[in-house]
C-alpha positions in Angstrom: -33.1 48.1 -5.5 -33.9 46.5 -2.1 -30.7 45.7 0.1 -31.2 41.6 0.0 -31.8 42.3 -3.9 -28.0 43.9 -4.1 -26.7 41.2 -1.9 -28.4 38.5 -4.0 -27.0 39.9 -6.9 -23.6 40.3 -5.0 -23.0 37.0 -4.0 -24.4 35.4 -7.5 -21.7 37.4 -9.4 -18.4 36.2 -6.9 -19.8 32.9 -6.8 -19.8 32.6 -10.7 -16.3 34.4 -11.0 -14.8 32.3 -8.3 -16.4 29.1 -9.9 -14.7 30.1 -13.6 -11.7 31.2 -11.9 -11.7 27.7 -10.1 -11.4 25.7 -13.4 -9.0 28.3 -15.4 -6.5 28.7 -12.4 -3.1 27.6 -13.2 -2.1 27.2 -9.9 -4.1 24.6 -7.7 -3.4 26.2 -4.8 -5.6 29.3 -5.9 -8.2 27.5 -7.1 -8.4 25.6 -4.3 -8.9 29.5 -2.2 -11.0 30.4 -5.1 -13.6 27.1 -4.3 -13.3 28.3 -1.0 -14.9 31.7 -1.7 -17.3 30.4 -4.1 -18.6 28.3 -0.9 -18.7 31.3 1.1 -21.0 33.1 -1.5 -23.4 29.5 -2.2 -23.5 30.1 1.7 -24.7 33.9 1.4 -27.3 32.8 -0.5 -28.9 30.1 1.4 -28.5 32.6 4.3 -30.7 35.1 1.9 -33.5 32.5 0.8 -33.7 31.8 4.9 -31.9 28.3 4.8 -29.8 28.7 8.1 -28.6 25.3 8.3 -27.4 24.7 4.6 -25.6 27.7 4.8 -23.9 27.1 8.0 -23.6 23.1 7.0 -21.7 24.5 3.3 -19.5 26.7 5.7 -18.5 23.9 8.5 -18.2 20.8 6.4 -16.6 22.2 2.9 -14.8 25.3 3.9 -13.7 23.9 7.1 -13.2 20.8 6.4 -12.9 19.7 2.5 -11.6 22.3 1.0 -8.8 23.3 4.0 -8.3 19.3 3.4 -7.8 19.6 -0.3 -5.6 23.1 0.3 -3.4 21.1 2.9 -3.2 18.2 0.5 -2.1 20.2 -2.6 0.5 22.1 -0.8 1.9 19.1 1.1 2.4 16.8 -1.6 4.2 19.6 -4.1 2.6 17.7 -7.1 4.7 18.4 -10.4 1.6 20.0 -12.4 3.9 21.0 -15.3 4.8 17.3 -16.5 0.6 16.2 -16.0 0.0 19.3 -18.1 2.6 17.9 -20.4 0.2 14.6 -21.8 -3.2 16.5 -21.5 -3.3 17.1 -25.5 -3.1 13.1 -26.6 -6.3 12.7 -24.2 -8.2 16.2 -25.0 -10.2 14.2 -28.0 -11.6 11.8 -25.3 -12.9 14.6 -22.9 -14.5 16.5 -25.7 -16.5 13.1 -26.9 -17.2 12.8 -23.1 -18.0 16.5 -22.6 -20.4 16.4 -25.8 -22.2 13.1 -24.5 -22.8 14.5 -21.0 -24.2 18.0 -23.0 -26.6 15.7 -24.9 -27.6 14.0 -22.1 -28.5 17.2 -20.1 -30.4 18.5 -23.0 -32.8 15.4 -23.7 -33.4 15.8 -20.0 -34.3 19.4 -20.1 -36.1 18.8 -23.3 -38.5 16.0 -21.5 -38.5 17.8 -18.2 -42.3 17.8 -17.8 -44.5 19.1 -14.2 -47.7 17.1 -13.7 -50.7 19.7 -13.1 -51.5 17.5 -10.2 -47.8 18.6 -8.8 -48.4 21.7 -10.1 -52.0 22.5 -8.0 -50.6 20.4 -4.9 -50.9 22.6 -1.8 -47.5 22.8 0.3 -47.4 21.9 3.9 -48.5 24.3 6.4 -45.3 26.2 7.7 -45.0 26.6 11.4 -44.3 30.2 11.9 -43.6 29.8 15.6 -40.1 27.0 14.9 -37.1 27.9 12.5 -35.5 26.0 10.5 -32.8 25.0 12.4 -36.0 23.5 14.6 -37.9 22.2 12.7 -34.8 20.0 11.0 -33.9 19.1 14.5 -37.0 17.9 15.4 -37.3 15.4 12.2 -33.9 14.5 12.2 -33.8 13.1 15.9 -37.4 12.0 15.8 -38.7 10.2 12.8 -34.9 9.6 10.9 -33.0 9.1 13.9 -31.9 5.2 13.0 -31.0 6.6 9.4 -29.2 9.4 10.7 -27.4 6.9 12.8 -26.8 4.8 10.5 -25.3 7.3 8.2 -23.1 7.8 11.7 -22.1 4.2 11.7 -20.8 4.4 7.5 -18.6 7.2 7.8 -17.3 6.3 10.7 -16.2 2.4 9.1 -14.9 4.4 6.1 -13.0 6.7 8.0 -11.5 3.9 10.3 -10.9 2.1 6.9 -9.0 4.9 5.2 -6.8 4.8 8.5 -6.3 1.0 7.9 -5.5 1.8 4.7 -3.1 4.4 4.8 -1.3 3.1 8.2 2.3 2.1 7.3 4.6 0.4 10.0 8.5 1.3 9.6 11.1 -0.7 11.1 13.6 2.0 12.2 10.6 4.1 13.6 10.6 3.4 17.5 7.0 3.4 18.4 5.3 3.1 22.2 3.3 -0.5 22.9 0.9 0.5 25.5 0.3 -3.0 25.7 3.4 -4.1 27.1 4.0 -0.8 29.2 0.9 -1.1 31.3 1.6 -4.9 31.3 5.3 -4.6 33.0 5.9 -5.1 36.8 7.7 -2.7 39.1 10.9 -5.5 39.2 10.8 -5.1 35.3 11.7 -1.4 35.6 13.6 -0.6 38.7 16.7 -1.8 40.3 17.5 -0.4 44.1 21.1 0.0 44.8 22.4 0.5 47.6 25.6 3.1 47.9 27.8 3.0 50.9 28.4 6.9 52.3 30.9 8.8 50.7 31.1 6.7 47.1 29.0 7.0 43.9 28.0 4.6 41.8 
C-alpha cells in the first residue's frame, strides 16, 4: 500500500465516522466539533486528488468561518435541547414519509442516470502542466468571470448588510455615540473658560 493510498483511506474513514457521529451526537456542541473534523478530512482529500484551492476554500470558509459561527451560536444561545427532544415523536411519521420520498427520488435518478457515448469518447481539455491550479482558477476567475464574480461580491455583501438591518435593535436606556452631532459641535458648545483669581478654587 502506497502512502497517499493509506492517507486516502485515512481520511475517508474519519470523515465517515465524524459525519455519523455528527447526526447521532446528543450534544450539539460535539457535533458541531465533529462537522468540524469531518471538513478537515473532505479537505485532506481534495488536497490528495491535487485540488489546492477547494481544500483550502473548505478549510477558510466552513471551518473558519461556518462552522466556528454555528459553535459560537450554539453555545451562546444555551438552547434547551431536552424540551425540542420532548415533541420529536408526534412529528417522526412525517420525516419518515419525507425521508422515503426523498430515497425514491434518488433512486429513479440513479436508475435513469444515463452517459451519452458522445460524452463518453469526448477528449478533455489540454492541461497546462506549466500553471497550478491555484493559477489557472485565478486566471479565469479575474479574466473571463470577473463581472460574475463581482457580482456574486455585490449579493453577499446586500445580504449581509441586510441581516445587520435586520437584527439591529435600538434600546432606550442604552447610551449610544452620534458621530453626527459630535463632529457637528462648535468649540463654544463644549468649553467654558473660567477665570480663577490666585489663591481660590473654583
Amino acid at each position: 500500500m502506497t502512502l497517499p493510498l493509506f492517507f486516502f483511506y485515512l481520511f475517508s474513514a474519519v470523515a465517515i465516522l465524524s459525519a455519523v457521529m455528527v447526526i447521532s451526537a446528543r450534544n450539539p456542541v460535539h457535533a458541531v466539533l465533529f462537522l468540524i473534523l469531518a471538513f478537515f478530512n473532505a479537505s485532506g482529500l481534495f488536497m490528495l486528488a491535487g485540488a489546492e484551492f477547494l481544500a483550502l476554500l473548505l478549510i477558510v470558509v466552513y471551518v473558519g468561518a461556518v462552522a466556528v459561527l454555528f459553535l459560537f451560536v450554539v453555545m451562546m444561545l444555551d438552547v434547551d435541547f431536552t424540551s425540542l427532544r420532548s415533541g420529536f415523536l408526534q412529528y417522526a411519521p412525517v420525516g419518515v414519509i419525507v425521508g422515503i420520498v426523498l430515497l425514491l427520488e434518488l433512486l429513479l435518478l440513479a436508475g435513469s442516470f444515463v452517459i451519452s457515448p458522445e460524452a463518453a469518447g469526448g477528449s478533455a481539455l489540454p492541461i497546462d502542466g506549466a500553471v497550478d491550479n491555484m493559477t489557472a482558477i485565478g486566471l479565469v476567475l479575474y479574466t473571463r468571470y470577473i463581472f460574475l464574480f463581482q457580482g456574486a461580491g455585490a449579493v453577499l455583501l446586500v445580504a449581509m448588510i441586510g441581516a445587520i438591518v435586520l437584527t439591529l435593535r435600538h434600546k432606550s436606556n442604552v447610551k449610544r455615540q452620534n458621530p453626527i452631532d459630535q463632529v457637528a459641535r462648535r468649540a463654544s458648545e463644549t468649553l467654558q473658560v473660567v477665570k480663577v483669581k490666585s489663591g481660590q478654587g473654583l
